[in-house]
N, CA, C and O atoms as a DFTB+ gen file, in Angstrom:
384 C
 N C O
     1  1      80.584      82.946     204.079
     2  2      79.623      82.961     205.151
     3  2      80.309      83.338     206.461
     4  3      81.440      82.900     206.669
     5  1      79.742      84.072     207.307
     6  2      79.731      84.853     208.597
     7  2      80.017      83.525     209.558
     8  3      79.360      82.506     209.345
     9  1      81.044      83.556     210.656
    10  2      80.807      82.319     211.561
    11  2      79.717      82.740     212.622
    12  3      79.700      83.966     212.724
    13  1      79.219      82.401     213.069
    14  2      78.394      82.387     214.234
    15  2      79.151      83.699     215.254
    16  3      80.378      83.788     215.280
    17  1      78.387      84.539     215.953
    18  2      78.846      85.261     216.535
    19  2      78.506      84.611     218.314
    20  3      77.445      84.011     218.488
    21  1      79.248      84.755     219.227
    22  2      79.086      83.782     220.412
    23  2      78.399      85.290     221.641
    24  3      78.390      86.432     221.181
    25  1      78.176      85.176     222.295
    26  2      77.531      86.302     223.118
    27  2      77.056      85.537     224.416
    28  3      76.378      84.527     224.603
    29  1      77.708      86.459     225.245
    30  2      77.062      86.061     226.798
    31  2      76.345      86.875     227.541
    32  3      76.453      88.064     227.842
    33  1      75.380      85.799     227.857
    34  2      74.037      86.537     228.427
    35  2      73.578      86.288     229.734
    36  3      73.376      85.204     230.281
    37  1      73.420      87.587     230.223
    38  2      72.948      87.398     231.583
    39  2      71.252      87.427     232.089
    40  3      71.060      88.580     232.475
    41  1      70.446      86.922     232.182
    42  2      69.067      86.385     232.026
    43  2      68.344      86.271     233.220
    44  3      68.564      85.466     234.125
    45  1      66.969      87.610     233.138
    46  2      66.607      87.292     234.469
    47  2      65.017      87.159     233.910
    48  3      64.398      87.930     233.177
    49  1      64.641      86.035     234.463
    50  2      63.305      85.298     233.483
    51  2      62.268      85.993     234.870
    52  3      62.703      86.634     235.827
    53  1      60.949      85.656     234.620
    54  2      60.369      85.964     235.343
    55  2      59.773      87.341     235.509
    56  3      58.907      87.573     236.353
    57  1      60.254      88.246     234.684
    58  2      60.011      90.056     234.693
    59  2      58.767      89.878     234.643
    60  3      58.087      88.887     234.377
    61  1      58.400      91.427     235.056
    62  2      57.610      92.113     234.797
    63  2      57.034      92.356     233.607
    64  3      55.882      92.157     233.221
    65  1      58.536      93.078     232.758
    66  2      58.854      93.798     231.526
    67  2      60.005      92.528     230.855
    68  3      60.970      91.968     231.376
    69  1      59.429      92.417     229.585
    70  2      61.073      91.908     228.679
    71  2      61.916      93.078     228.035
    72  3      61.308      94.063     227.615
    73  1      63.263      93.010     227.943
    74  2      63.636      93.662     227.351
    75  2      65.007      94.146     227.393
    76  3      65.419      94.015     228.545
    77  1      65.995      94.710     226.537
    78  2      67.225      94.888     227.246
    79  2      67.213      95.401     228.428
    80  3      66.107      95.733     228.857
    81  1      68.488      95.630     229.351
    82  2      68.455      95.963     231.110
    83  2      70.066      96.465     230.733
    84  3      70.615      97.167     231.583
    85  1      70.663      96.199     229.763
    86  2      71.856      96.852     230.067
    87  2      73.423      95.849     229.935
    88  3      73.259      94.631     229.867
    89  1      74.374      96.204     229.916
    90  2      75.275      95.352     230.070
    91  2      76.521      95.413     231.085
    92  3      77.313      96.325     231.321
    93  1      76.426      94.345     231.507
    94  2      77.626      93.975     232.501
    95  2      78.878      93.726     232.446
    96  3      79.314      92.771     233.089
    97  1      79.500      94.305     231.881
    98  2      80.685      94.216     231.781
    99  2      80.758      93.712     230.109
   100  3      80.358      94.283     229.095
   101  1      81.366      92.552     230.278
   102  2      80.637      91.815     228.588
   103  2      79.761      90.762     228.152
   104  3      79.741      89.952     227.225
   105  1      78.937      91.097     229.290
   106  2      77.751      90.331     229.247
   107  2      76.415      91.061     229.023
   108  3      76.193      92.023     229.758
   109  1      75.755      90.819     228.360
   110  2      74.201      91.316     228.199
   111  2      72.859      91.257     229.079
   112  3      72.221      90.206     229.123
   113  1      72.569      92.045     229.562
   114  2      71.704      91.731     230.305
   115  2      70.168      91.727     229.804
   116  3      69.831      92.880     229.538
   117  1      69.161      90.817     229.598
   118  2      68.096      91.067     229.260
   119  2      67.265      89.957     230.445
   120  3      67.613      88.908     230.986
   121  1      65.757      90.978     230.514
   122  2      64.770      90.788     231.050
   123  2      63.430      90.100     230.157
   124  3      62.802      90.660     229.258
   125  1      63.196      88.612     230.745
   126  2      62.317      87.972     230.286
   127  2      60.989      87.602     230.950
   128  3      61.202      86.987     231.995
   129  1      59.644      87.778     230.680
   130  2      59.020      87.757     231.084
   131  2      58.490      86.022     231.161
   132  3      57.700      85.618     232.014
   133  1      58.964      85.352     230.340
   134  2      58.814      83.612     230.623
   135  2      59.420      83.402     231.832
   136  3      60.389      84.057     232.215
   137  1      58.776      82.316     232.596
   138  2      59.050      81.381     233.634
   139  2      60.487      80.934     233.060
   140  3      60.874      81.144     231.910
   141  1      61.294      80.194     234.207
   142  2      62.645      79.517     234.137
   143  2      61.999      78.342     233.833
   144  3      61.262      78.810     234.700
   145  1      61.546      77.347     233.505
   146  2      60.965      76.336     233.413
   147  2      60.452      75.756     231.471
   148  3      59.889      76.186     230.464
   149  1      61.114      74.608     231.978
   150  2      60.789      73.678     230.712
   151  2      61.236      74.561     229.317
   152  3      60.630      74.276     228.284
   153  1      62.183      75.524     229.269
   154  2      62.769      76.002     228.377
   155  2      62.343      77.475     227.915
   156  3      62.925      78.327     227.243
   157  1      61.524      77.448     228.329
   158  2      60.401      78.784     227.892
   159  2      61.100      79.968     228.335
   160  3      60.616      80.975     227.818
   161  1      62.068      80.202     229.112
   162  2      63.148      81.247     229.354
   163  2      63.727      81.406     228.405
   164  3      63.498      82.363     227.665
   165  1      64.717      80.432     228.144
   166  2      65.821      79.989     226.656
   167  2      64.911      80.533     225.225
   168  3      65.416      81.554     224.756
   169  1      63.745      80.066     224.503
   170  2      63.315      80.293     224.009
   171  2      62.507      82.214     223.973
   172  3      62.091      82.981     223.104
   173  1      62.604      82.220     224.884
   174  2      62.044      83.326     225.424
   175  2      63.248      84.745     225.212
   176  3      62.957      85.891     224.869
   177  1      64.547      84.227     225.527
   178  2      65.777      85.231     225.037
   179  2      65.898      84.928     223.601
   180  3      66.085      86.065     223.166
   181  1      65.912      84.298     222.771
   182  2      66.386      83.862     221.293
   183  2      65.237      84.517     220.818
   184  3      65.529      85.282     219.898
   185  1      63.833      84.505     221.147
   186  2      63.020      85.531     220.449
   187  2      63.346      86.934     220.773
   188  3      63.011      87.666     219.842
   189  1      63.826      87.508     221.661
   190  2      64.277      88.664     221.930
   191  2      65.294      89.483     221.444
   192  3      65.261      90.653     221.064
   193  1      66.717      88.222     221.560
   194  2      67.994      88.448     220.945
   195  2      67.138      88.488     219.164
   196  3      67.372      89.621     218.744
   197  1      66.451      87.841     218.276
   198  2      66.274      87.490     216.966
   199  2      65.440      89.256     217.095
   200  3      65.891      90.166     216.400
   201  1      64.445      89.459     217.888
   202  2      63.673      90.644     217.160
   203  2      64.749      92.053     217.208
   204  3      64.743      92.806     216.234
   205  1      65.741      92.372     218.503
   206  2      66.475      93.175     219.154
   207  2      67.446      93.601     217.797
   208  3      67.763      94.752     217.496
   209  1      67.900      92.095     216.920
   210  2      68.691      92.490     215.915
   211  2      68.394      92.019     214.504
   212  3      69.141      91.434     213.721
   213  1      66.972      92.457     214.337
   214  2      66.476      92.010     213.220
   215  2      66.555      90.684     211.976
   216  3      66.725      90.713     210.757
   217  1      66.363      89.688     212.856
   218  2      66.882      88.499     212.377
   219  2      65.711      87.651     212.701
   220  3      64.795      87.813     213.507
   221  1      66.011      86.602     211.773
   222  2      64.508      85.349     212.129
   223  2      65.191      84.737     213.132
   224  3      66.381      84.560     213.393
   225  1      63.492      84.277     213.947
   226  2      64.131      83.605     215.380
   227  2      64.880      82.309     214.706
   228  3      65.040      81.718     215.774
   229  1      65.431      81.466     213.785
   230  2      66.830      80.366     213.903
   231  2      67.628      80.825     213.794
   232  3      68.609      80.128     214.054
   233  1      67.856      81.898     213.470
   234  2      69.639      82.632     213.425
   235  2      70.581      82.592     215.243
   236  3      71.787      82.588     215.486
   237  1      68.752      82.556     216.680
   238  2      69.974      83.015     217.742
   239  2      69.323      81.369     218.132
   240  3      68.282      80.771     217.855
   241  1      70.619      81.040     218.954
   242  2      70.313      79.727     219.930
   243  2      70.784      79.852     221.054
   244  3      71.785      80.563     221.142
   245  1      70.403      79.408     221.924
   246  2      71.033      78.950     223.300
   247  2      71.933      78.053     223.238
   248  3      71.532      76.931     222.928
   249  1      73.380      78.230     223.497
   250  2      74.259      76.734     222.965
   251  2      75.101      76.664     224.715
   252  3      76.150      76.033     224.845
   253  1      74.706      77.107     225.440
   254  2      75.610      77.094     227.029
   255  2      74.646      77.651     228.375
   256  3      74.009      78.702     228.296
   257  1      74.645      77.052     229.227
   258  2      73.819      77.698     229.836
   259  2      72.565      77.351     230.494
   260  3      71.956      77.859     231.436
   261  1      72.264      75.974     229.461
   262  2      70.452      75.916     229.146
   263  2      69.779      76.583     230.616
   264  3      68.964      77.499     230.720
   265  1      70.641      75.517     232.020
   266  2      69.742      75.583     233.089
   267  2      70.537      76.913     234.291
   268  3      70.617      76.872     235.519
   269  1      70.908      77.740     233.538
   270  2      71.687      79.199     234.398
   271  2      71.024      80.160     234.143
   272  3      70.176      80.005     233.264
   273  1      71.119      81.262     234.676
   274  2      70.952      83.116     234.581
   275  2      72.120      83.168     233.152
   276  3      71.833      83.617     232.043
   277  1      73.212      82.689     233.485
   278  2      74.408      83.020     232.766
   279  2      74.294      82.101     231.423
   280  3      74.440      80.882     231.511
   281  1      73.992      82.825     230.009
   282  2      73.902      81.834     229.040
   283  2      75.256      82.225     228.114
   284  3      76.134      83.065     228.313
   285  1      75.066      81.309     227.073
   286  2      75.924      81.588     225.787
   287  2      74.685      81.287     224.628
   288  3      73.926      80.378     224.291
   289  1      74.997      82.574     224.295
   290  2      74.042      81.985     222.828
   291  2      74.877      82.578     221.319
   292  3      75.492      83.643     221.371
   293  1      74.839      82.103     220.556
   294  2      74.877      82.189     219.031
   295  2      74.251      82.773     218.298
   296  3      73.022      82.742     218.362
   297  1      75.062      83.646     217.168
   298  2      73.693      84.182     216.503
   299  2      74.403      84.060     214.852
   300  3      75.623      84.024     214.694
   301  1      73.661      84.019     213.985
   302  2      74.141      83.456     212.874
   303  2      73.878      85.065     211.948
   304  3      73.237      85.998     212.431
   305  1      74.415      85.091     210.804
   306  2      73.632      85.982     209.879
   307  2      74.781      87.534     209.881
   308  3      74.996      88.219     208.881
   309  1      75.375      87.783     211.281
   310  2      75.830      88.760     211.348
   311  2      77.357      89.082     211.795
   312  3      77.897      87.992     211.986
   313  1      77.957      89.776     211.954
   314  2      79.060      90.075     212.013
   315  2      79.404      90.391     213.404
   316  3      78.489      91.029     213.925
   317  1      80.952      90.054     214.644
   318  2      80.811      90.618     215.859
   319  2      80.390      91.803     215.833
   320  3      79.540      92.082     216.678
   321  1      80.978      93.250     214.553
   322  2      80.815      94.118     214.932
   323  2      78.964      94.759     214.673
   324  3      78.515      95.632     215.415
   325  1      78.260      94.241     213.719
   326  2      77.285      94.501     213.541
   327  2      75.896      94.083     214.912
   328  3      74.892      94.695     215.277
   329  1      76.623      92.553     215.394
   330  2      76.278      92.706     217.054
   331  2      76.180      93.436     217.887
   332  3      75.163      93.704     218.525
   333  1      77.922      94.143     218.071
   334  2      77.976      94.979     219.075
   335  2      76.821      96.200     218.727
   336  3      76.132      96.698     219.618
   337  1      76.751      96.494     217.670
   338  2      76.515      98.361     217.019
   339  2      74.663      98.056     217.379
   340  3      73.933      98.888     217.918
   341  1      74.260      96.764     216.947
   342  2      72.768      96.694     216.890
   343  2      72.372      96.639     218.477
   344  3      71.267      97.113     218.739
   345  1      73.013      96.202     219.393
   346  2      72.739      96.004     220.949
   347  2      73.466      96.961     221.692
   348  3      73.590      97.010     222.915
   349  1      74.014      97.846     220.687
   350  2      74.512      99.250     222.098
   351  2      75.415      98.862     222.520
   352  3      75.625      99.691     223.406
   353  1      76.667      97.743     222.604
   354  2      77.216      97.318     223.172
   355  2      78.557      98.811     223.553
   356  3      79.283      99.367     222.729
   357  1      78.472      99.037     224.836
   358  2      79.803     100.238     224.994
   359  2      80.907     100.100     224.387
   360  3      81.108      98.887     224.437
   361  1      81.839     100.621     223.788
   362  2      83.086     100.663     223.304
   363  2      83.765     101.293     224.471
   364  3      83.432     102.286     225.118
   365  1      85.291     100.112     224.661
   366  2      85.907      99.991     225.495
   367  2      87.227     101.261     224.622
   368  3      87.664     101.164     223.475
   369  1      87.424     101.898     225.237
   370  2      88.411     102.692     225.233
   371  2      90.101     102.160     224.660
   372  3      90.587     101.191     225.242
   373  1      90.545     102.529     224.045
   374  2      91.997     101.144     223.243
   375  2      93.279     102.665     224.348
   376  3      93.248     103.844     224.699
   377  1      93.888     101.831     224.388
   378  2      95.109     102.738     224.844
   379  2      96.350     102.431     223.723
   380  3      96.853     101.381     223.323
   381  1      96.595     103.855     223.415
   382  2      97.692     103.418     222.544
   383  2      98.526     104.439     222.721
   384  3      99.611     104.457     222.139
């Protein structure tokens, strides 16, 4: 079994639009259209992160973060690199 893959997320609740926005460096940026309030943000990225990489919503959790922009969440089921490849994540250039 796969360990949990860890991912940091940068979270701006309240949109317009949900949806990826891009990434910051090595952080993820997604746009949620839930209120910051009573969890419905948190819940609100884990359905996003679960549909974004084809997974049932218990595979992602919120495990850092609960009451920040800046989260940590978990996602079960998959591999770092199958993370990176499903969310676009940029590949950093290796110097050798």
């Amino acid at each position: 079994m796969t360990p949990p893959v860890r991912l940091a997320v940068k979270v701006v609740p309240g949109a317009s639009r949900g949806g990826l926005a891009g990434w910051l460096g090595d952080a993820l940026k997604l746009r949620v259209t839930a209120p910051p309030e009573r969890g419905r943000a948190n819940a609100a990225v884990c359905a996003l992160l679960a549909e974004m990489l084809s997974l049932p919503g218990g595979c992602v959790r919120v495990v850092g973060g609960h009451g920040s922009a800046r989260k940590v969440v978990e996602i079960d089921r998959l591999s770092a690199a199958e993370v990176d490849a499903r969310l676009g994540r940029p590949q950093h250039p290796t110097g050798s």
